[in-house]
C-alpha positions as a Markdown table, in Angstrom:
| # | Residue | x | y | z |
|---|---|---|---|---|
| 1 | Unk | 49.5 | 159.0 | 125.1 |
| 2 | Unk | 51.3 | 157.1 | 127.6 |
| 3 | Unk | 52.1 | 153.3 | 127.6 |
| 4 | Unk | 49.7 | 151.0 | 128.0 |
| 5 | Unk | 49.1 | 147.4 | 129.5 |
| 6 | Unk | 50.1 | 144.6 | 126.6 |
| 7 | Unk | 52.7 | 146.3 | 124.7 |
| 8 | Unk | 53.5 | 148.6 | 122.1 |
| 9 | Unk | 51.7 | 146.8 | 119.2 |
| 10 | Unk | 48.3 | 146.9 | 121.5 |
| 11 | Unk | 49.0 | 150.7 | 122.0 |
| 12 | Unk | 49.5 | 151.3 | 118.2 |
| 13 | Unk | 46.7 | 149.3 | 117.4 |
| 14 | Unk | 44.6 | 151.1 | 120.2 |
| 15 | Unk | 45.3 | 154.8 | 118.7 |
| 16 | Unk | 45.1 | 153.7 | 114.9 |
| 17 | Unk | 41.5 | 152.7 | 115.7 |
| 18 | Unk | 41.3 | 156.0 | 117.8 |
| 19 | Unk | 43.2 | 158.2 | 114.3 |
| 20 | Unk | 40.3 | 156.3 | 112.1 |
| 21 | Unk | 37.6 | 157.5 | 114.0 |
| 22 | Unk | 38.8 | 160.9 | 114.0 |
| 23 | Unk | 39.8 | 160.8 | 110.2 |
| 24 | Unk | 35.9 | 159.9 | 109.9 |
| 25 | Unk | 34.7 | 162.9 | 112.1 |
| 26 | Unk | 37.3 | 165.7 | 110.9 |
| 27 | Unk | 38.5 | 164.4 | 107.0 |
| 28 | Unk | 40.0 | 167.5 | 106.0 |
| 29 | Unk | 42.1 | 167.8 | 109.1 |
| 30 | Unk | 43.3 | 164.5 | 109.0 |
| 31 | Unk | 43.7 | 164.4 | 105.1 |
| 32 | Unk | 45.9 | 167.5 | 106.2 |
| 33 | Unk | 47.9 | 165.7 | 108.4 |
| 34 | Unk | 48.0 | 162.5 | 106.3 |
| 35 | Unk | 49.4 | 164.8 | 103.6 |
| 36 | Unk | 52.0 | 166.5 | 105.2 |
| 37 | Unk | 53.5 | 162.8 | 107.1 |
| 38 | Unk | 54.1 | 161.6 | 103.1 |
| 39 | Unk | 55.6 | 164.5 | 102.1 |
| 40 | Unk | 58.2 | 164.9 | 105.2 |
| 41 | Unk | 58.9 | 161.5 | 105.4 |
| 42 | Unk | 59.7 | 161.1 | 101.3 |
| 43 | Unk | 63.1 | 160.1 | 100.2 |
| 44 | Unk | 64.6 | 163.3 | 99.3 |
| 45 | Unk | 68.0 | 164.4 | 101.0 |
| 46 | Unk | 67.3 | 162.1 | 103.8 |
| 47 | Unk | 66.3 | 158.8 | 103.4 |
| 48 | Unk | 62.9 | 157.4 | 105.1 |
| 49 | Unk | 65.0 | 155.9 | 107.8 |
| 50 | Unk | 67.2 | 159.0 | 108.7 |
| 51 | Unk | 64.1 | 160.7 | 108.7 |
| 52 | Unk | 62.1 | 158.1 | 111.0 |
| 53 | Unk | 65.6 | 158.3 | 113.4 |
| 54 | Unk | 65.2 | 162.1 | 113.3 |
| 55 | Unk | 61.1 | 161.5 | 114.3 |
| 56 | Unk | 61.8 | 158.9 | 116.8 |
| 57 | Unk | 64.7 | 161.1 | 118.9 |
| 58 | Unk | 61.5 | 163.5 | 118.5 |
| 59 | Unk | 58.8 | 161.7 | 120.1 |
| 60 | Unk | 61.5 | 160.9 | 122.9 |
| 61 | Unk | 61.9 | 164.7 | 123.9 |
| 62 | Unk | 57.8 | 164.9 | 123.8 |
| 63 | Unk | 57.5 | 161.8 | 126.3 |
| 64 | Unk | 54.8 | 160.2 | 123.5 |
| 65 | Unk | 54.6 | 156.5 | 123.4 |
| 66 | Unk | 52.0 | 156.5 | 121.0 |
| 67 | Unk | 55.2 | 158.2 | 118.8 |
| 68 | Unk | 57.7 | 156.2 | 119.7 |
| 69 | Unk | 55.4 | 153.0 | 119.2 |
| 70 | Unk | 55.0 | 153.9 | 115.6 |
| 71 | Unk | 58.3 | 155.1 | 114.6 |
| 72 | Unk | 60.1 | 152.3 | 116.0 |
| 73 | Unk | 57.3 | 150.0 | 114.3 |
| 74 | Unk | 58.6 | 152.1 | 111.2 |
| 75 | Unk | 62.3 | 151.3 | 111.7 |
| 76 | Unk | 61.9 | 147.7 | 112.3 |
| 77 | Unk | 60.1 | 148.0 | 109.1 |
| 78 | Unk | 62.5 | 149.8 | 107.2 |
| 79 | Unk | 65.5 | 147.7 | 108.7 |
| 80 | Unk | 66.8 | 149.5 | 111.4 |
| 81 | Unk | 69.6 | 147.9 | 113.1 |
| 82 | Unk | 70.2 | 147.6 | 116.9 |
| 83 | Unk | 73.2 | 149.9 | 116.6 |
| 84 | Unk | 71.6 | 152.5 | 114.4 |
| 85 | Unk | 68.7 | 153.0 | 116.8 |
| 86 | Unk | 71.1 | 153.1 | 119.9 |
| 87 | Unk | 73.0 | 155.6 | 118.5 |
| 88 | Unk | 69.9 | 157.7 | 118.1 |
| 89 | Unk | 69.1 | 156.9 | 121.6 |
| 90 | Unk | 71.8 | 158.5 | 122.4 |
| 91 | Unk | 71.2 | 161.4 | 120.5 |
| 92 | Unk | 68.1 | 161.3 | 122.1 |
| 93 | Unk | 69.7 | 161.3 | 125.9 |
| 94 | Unk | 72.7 | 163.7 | 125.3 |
| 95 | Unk | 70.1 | 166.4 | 124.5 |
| 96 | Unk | 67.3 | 165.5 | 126.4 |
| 97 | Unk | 69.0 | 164.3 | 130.3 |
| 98 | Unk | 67.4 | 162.0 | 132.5 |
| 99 | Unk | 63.4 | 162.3 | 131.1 |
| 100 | Unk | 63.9 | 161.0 | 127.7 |
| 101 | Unk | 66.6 | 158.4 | 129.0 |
| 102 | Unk | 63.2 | 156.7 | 130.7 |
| 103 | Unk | 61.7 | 157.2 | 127.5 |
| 104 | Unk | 64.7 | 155.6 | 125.3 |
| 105 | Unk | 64.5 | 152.5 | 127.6 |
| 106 | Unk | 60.6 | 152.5 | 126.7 |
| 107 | Unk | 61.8 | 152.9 | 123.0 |
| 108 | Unk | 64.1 | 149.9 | 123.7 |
| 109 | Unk | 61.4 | 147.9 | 124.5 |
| 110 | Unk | 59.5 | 148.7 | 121.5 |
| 111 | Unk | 62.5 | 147.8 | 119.6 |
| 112 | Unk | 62.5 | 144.3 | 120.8 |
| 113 | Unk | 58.8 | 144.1 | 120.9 |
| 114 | Unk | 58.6 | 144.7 | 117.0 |
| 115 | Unk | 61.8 | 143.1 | 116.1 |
| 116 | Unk | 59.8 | 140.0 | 117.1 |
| 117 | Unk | 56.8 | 138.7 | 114.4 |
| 118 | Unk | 53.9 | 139.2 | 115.7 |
């Protein structure tokens, strides 16, 4: 999913009514999925927000604005600062060159975009 018109919050919305229509028409599958997000992203060895970092640099190197929308939705959340995520948009850049710099300054912009109450 690539970036829409009206934001990050309009494309998160736009693919969580997208995810409920599928969780309608394939429950096991999504259940499945469902399933396996809360037991990766559980506090264990890493904490929920190392672990949303790790996901974000993630969806970066896959080009997925749907994923960076909702990981960076998740960090604002958890209280991600500006210099943690930067650091991991660096991470993000050193090993993924000049595409996922373009998709760190999209990431940037979802920052700022949830960083502000809706």
């Amino acid at each position: 999913m690539t970036m829409q018109a009206g934001g990050y919050r309009a494309l998160t919305q736009s693919v969580s009514q997208q995810l409920a229509t599928l969780r309608t028409d394939m429950p096991d599958v999504m259940k499945g999925f469902g399933d396996l997000a809360r037991a990766a992203t559980r506090d264990g060895a890493l904490d929920k927000k190392t672990k949303e970092f790790i996901a974000l640099a993630l969806g970066i190197a896959a080009h997925c604005d749907a994923c960076i929308g909702f990981h960076v939705q998740a960090l604002v959340k958890l209280g991600a600062t500006r210099a943690e995520f930067e650091e991991t948009l660096g991470m993000a850049i050193y090993m993924g060159g000049g595409p996922s710099a373009m998709y760190c300054a999209n990431a940037m912009a979802a920052f700022e975009e949830f960083s502000v109450p809706a």
